[in-house]
C-alpha positions in Angstrom: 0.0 0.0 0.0 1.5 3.5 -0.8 2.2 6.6 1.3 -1.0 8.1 -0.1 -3.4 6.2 0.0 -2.8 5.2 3.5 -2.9 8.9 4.2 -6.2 9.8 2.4 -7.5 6.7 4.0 -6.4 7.9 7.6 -7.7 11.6 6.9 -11.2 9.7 6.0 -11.4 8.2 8.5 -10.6 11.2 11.1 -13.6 13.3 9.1 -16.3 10.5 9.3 -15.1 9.7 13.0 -15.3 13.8 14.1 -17.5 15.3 12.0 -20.5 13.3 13.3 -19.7 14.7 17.1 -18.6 18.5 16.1 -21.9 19.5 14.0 -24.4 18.4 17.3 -22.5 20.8 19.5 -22.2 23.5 16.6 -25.4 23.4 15.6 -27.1 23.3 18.9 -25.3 25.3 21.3 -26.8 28.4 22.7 -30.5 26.9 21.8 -33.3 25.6 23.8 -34.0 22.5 23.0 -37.6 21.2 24.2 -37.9 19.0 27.4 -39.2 15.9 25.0 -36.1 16.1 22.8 -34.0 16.1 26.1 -35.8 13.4 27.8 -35.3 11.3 24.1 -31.5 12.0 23.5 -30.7 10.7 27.6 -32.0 7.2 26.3 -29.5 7.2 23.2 -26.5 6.1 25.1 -28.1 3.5 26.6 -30.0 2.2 23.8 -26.8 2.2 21.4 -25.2 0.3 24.7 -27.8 -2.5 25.2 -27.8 -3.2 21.0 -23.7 -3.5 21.1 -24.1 -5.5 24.4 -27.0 -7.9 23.8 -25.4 -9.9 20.8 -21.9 -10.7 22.9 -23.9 -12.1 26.0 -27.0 -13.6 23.9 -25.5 -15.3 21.4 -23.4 -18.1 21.1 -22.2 -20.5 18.5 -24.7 -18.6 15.9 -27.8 -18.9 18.1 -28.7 -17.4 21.4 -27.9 -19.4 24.5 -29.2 -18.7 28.0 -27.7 -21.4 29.6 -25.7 -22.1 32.6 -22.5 -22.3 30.8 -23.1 -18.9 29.3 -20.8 -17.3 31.7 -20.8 -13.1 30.2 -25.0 -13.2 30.6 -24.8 -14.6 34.0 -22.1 -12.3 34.8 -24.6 -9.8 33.1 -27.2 -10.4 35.1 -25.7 -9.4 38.3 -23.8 -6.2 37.1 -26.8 -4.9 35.8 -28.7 -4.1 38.9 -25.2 -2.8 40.3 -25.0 -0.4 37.8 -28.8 0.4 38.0 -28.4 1.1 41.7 -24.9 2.3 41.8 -24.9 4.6 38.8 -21.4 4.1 38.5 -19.5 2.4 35.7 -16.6 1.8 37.2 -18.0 -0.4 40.1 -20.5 -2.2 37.3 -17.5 -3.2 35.5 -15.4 -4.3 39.0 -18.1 -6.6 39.0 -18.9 -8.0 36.1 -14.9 -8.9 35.3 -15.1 -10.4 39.0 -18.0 -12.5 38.2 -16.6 -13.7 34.9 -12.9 -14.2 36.4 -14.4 -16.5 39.6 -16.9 -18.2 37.1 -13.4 -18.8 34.6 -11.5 -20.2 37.9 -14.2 -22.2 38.8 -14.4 -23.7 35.8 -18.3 -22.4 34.7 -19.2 -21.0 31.4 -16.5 -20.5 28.2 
């Protein structure tokens, strides 16, 4: 691959990875935005969270497994009233990596 195209392909990428997070803030800053439109963009993070999330602790081996041996969505299961109750990430993810690692030297799961 040649100096050139790698570059054009790394200043690509830079434009579609910031111009998507500048034009919110350009655009919208200063304005008022209505209390509906608030309330809606507070459930975006989460939402785009729980679709990355799901398929990694749902499915296994091309179909989804809720077994016992299905360590991550066991794991899951307990970190996610920790975060709920907590509100911190940190702690959420203290717990879920604890979870999997005793499950993993116990021998459950994966």
């Amino acid at each position: 691959m040649d100096q050139e195209l790698i570059f054009w392909t790394i200043l690509g990428m830079a434009v579609v990875t910031y111009v998507p997070r500048l034009l919110p803030p350009l655009f919208l800053s200063g304005r008022n935005l209505q209390p509906l439109l608030v309330a809606w963009l507070r459930l975006v993070p989460p939402a785009v969270l729980a679709a990355m999330l799901a398929p990694s602790l749902l499915v296994k081996g091309g179909s989804i497994e809720l077994g016992f041996d299905n360590l991550f969505f066991w794991a899951a299961l307990v970190a996610f009233p920790v975060a709920w109750k907590s509100g911190s990430l940190f702690l959420t993810v203290i717990v879920g990596m604890g979870l999997v690692a005793l499950g993993r030297f116990l021998g459950i799961g994966l």
